[in-house]
C-alpha positions in Angstrom: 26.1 17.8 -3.7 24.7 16.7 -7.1 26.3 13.9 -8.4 24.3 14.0 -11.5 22.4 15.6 -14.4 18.7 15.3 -14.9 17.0 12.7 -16.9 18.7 12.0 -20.5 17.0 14.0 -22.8 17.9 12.4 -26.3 13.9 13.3 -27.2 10.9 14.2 -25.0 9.0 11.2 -26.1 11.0 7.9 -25.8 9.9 5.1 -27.6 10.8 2.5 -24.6 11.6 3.3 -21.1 14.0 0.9 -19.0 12.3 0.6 -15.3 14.3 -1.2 -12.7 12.2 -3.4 -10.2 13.0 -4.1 -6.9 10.7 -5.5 -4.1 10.8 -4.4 -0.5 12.6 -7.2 1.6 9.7 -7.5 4.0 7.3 -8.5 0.9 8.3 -12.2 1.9 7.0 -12.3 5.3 4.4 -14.7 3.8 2.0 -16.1 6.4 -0.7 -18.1 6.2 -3.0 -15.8 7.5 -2.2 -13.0 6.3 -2.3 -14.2 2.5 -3.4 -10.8 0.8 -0.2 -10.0 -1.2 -0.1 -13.4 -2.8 -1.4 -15.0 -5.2 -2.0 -19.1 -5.9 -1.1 -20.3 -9.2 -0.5 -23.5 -11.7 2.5 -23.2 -13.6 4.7 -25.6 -16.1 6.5 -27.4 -13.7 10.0 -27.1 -16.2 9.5 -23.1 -15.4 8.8 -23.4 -12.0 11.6 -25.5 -10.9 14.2 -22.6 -12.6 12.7 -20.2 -10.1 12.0 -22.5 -7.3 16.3 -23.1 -7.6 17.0 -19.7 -7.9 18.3 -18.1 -5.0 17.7 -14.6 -6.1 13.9 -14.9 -6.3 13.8 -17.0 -3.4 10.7 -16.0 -1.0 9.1 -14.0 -3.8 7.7 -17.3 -5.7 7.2 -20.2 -3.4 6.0 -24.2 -3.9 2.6 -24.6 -2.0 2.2 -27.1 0.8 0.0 -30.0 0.0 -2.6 -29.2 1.9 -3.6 -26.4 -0.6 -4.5 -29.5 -3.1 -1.5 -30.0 -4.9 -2.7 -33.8 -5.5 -5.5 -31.6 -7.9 -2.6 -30.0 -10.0 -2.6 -31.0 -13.6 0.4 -33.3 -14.7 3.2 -31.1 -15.7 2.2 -28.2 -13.6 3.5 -27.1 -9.9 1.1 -24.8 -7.5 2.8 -21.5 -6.2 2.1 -18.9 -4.4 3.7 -15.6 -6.2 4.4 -12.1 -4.6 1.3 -10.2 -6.2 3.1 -6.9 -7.3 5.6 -9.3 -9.0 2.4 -10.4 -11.5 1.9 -6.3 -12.2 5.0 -5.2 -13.2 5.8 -8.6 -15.1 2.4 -7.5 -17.2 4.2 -4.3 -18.2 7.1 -5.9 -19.8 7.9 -7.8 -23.5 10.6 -9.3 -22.1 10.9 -13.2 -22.3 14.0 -13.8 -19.9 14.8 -14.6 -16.3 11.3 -14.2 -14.1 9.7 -12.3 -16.5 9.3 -15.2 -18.8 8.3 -17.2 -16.3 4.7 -14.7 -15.1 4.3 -13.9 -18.6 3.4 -17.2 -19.6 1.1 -17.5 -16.8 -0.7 -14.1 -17.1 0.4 -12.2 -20.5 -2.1 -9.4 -21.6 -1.8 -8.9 -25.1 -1.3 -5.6 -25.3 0.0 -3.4 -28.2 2.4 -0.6 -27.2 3.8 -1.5 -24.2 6.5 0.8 -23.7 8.7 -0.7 -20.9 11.4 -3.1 -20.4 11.3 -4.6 -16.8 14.3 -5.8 -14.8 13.9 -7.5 -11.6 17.3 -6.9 -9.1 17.3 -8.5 -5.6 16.9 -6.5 -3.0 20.6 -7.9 -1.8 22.2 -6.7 -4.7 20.2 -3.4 -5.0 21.4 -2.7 -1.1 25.1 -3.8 -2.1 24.7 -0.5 -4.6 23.2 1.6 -2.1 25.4 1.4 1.0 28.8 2.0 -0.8 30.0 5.0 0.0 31.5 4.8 -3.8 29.3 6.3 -5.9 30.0 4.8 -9.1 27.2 1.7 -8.6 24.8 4.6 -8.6 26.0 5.9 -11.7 25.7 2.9 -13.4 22.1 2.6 -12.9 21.9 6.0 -13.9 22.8 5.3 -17.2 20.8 2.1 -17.4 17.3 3.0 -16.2 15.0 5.8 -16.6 13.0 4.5 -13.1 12.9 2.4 -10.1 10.0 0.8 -9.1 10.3 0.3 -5.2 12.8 -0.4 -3.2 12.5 -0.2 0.6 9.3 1.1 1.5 11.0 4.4 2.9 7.4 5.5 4.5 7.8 2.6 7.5 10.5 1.8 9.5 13.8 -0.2 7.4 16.3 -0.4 9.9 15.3 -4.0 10.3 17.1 -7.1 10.3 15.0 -7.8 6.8 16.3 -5.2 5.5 19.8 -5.6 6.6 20.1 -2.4 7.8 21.0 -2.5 11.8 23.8 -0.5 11.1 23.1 2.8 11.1 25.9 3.8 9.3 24.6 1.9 6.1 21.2 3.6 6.8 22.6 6.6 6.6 24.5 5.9 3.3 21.2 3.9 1.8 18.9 7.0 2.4 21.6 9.6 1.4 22.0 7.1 -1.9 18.7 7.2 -2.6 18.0 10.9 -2.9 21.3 10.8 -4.9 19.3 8.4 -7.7 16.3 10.2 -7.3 18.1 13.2 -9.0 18.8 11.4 -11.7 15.8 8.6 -12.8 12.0 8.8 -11.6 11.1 6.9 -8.7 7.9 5.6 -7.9 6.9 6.7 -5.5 8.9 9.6 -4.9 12.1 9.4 -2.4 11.0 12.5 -1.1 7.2 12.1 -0.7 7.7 8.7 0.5 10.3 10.0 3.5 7.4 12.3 4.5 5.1 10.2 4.4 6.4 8.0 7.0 5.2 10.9 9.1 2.1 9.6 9.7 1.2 12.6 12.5 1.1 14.7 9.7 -0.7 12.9 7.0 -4.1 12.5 9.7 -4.0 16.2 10.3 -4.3 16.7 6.3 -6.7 14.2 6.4 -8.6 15.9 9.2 -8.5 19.8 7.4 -9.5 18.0 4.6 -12.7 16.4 6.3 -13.5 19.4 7.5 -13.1 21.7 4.6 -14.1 19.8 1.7 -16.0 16.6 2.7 -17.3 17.7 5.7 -17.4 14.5 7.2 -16.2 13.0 10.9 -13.1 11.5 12.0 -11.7 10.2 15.1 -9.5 12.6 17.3 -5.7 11.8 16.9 -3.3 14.2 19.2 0.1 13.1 19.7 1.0 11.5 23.2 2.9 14.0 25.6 2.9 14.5 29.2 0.0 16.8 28.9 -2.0 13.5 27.5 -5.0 13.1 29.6 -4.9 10.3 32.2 -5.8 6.9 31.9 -5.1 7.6 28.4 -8.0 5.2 27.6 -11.2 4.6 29.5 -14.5 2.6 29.2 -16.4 5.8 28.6 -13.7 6.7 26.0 -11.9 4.0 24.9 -8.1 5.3 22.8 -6.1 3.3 20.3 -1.8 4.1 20.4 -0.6 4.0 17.0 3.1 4.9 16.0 4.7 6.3 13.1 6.5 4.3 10.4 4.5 1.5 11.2 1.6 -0.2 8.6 -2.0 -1.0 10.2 -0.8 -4.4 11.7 2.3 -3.6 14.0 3.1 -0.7 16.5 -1.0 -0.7 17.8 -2.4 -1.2 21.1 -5.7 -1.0 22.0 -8.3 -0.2 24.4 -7.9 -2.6 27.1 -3.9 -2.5 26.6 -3.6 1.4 26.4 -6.1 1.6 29.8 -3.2 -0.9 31.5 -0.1 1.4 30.6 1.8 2.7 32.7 3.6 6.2 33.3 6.9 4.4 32.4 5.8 3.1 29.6 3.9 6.5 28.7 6.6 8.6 28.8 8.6 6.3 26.3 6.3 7.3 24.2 6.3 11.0 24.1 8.3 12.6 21.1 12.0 12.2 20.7 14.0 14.2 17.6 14.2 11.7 15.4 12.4 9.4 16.9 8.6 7.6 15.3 6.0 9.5 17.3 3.0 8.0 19.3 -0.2 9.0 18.7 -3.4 8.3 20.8 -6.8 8.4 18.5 -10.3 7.6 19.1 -11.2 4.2 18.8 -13.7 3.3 16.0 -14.9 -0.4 16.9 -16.7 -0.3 13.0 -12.9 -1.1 11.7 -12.7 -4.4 13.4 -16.8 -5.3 13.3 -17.9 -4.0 9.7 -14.5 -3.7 8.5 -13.0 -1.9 5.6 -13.2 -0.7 2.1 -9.8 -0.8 0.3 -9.9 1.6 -3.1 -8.0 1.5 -5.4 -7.1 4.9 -7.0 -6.2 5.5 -10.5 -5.3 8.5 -11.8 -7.6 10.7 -9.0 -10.7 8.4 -9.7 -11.9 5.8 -8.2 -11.1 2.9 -9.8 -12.3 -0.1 -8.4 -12.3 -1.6 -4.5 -12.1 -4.7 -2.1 -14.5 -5.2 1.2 -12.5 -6.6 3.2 -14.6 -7.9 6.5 -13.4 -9.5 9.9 -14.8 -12.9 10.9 -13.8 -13.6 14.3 -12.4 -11.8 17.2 -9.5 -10.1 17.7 -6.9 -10.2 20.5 -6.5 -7.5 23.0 -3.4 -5.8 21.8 -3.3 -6.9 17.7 -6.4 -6.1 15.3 -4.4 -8.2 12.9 -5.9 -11.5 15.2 -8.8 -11.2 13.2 -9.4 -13.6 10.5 -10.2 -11.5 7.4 -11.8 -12.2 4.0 -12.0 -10.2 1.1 -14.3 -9.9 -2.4 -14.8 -7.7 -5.1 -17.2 -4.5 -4.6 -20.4 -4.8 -6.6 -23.7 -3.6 -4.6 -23.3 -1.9 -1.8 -25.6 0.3 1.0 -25.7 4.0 1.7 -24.6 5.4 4.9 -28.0 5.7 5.6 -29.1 2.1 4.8 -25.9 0.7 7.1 -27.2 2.8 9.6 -30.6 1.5 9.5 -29.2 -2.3 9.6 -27.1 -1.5 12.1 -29.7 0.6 14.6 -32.2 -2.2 13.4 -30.4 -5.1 14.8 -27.9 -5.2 17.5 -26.3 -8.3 16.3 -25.9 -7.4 12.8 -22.3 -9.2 11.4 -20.1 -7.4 9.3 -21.4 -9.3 6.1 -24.8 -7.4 6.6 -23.9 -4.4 6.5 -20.9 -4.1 4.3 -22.7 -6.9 1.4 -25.3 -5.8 0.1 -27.0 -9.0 -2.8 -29.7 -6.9 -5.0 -30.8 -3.7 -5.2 -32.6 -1.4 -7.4 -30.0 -0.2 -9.8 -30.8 3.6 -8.4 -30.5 2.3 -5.3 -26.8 0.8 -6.4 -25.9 3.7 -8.4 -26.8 6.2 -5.5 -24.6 4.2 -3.0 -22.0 3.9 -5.4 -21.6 8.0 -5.8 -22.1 8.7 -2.2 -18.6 6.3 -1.7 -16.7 7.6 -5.4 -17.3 11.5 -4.2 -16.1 11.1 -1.0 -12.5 9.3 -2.1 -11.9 11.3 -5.2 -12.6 14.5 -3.1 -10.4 13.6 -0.4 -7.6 12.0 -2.6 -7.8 15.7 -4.8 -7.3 17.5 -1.7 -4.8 15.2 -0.3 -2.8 15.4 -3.3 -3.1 19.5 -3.8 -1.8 19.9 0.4 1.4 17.2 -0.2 2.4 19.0 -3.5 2.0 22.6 -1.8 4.5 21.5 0.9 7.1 19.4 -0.9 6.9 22.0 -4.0 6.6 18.4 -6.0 5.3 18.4 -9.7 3.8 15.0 -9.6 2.7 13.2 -6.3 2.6 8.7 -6.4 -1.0 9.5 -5.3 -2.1 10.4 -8.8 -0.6 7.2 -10.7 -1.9 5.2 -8.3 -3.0 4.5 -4.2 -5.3 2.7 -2.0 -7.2 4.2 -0.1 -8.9 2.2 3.1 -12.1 3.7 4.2 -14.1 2.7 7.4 -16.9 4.4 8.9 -17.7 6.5 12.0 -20.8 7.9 13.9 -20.6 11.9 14.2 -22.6 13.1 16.8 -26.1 13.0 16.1 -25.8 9.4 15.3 -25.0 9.5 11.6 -22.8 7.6 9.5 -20.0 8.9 7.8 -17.3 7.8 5.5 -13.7 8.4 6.8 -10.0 7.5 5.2 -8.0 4.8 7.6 -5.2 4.4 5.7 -3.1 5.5 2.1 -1.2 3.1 0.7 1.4 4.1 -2.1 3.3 3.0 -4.9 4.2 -1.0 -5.1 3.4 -1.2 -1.5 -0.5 -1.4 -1.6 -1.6 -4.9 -0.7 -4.1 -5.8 -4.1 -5.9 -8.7 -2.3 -5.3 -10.8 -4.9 -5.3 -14.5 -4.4 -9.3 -14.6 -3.7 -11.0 -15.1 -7.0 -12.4 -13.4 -8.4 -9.1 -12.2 -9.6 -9.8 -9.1 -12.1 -8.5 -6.2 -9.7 -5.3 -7.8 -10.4 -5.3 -7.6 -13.8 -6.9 -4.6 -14.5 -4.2 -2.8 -12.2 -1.8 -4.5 -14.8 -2.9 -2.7 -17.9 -3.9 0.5 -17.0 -0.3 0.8 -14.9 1.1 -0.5 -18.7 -0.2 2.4 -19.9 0.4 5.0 -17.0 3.9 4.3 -16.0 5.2 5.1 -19.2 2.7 8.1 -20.0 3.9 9.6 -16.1 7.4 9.1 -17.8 6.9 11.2 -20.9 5.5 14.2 -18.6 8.6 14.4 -16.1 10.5 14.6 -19.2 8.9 17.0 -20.8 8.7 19.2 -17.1 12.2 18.6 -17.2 12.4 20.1 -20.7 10.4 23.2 -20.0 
């Protein structure tokens, strides 16, 4: 049932859009080694303190220890360490209150036009709205906001303690809430694309037609785990990662040397339920955890700009998130042909050798460059067209904005070839932001100042046709 009518339509064009911010709940799992979604910063200490106290913000802006140099702070300023997407959508606003007057005087662009007022809302209080059976909180923020930004990342698994909902009686009620609002205000991303997207199964097999078809390029073999699954499900000869659904790159993975170990109990937990996350078992690629990662970000079907991210250290058996990562800004970089070269040339290459490259004729730069743009732009196009096609959808998160995380893979002859890990979507893409330098950040700041609001005026204007 419909509880409500399409987006307002006063005129096609507003003149100022009201966008409702709320962060996923699992955003503050803030760990020291796993710093990429937050970012270090000096701010008045009279501001800070407001925050600090604040209950509602607390985890999303937190006092640094003082072994990150707080002795070095000037006098009147306190060292933080601040949630990353709560710097973008702070960027987008003109509002001076609560938290948003607090990041804009730490990183205020000073743009003209910006057509978006910005409200934060706790997750607790957004959830309070969402699993009432009462429909009348939804109705409310119906008539307040043209958009939520967020919200629990419905593409991973939210019946978490984090997320307060165990019971799955409120889960039922949040999701069912959900697609309520989304018939009413834009989300971003999507309530439907972001439910299917938790289907991760389904998402490599586009990505594998796509390879095929349009890139023509080599991926690792992903089937789903069922009693027909060869055994030992992994081997020396041909070593398998397991991989589950509704899970990011970090949890739910078990490699080689685990997945050789398993046994036929434990397989057949595995094998697909109705309703259940499925298991997949997928060719492992040891360039992910050696040479690392690319992480691109996306921006309206281009590439826009990316981060290397590169492993130093070795992982644990069962978790590739045991390796200590760093992360800086792509400038030069080699072909496929060049890393293979390094990589045939010397046995003990490191991940810096092959994924840094420090000079460079600029054809040389420029060639490498376009070998990596082609191949995301061509995949993310296709991507885009096969989601719409099956959800019927007019606009797909994908073309606002993504990450895409590329690693590489041998084909058979020995070859090199680019292939997509990972899409990230919506508010949910880690930015890598606390490394200087710094300017992904803030470039994702202003064009999404400029985007969100544009993205706006075209679903009203569908809306209108």
């Amino acid at each position: 049932m419909q509880y409500f009518t399409s987006f307002n339509v006063d005129t096609i064009r507003k003149q100022r859009y009201q966008v409702l911010l709320v962060f996923d709940p699992a955003g503050k799992e803030y760990q020291e080694e796993h710093r990429a979604s937050w970012s270090f910063e000096e701010i008045p200490a009279a501001e800070a303190n407001i925050y600090l106290d604040d209950a509602r913000y607390n985890g999303w802006i937190l006092r640094t220890d003082p072994e990150r140099g707080e002795e070095t702070v000037r006098t009147g300023y306190v060292s933080v360490q601040i949630y990353e997407w709560v710097w973008q959508f702070i960027l987008l606003s003109r509002r001076g209150r609560s938290l948003l007057q607090l990041l804009i005087l730490i990183k205020w662009r000073r743009q003209k036009n910006i057509r978006m007022d910005v409200t934060f809302m706790s997750w607790a209080d957004f959830k309070s709205i969402m699993t009432k059976k009462s429909t009348s909180g939804l109705l409310d923020l119906a008539k307040k906001f043209d958009c939520l930004l967020g919200g629990a990342d419905l593409s991973q698994e939210i019946k978490t303690s984090e997320h307060e909902l165990t019971n799955s009686k409120h889960l039922d009620i949040y999701i069912r809430n959900i697609q309520y609002l989304s018939w009413a205000i834009a989300m971003w991303p999507p309530a439907k694309e972001a439910m299917y997207s938790k289907h991760k199964y389904d998402l490599i097999m586009d990505l594998d037609s796509i390879a095929k078809t349009d890139t023509a390029t080599c991926r690792p073999v992903t089937a789903l785990i069922t009693r027909d699954s060869p055994r030992p499900l992994s081997s020396e000869n041909n070593p398998k990662v397991v991989k589950r659904e509704e899970s990011n790159t970090c949890k739910n993975i078990h490699f080689p040397e685990v997945v050789h170990q398993l046994n036929e109990k434990e397989i057949a937990s595995m094998y697909p339920r109705d309703g259940q996350p499925r298991w997949m078992l997928q060719t492992y690629v040891p360039y992910v955890a050696r040479i690392g990662e690319w992480r691109i970000f996306m921006r309206d079907g281009q590439m826009m700009q990316g981060i290397i991210t590169t492993p130093h250290g070795g992982r644990e058996k069962n978790h590739e998130a045991d390796v200590e990562w760093s992360w800086t800004m792509l400038a030069g970089q080699y072909s496929l042909q060049e890393m293979r070269e390094i990589i045939e040339n010397d046995p003990n290459y490191v991940s810096d050798d092959v994924s840094l490259r420090e000079g460079g004729r600029e054809e040389e730069l420029l060639a490498a460059r376009l070998e990596l743009t082609q191949f995301t732009e061509t995949t993310l196009k296709a991507l885009i067209l096969k989601e719409k096609e099956r959800s019927g959808a007019r606009f797909s998160s994908l073309e606002l904005f993504c990450r895409l995380d590329v690693s590489v893979i041998d084909n058979e002859d020995g070859e090199l070839h680019y292939w997509v890990n990972e899409v990230e979507r919506g508010p949910y893409a880690v930015l890598y932001s606390n490394e200087p330098p710094l300017y992904q950040t803030g470039r994702v700041a202003d064009e999404l100042a400029q985007d969100i609001p544009n993205w706006l005026d075209r679903l009203r204007m569908d809306e209108c046709n």
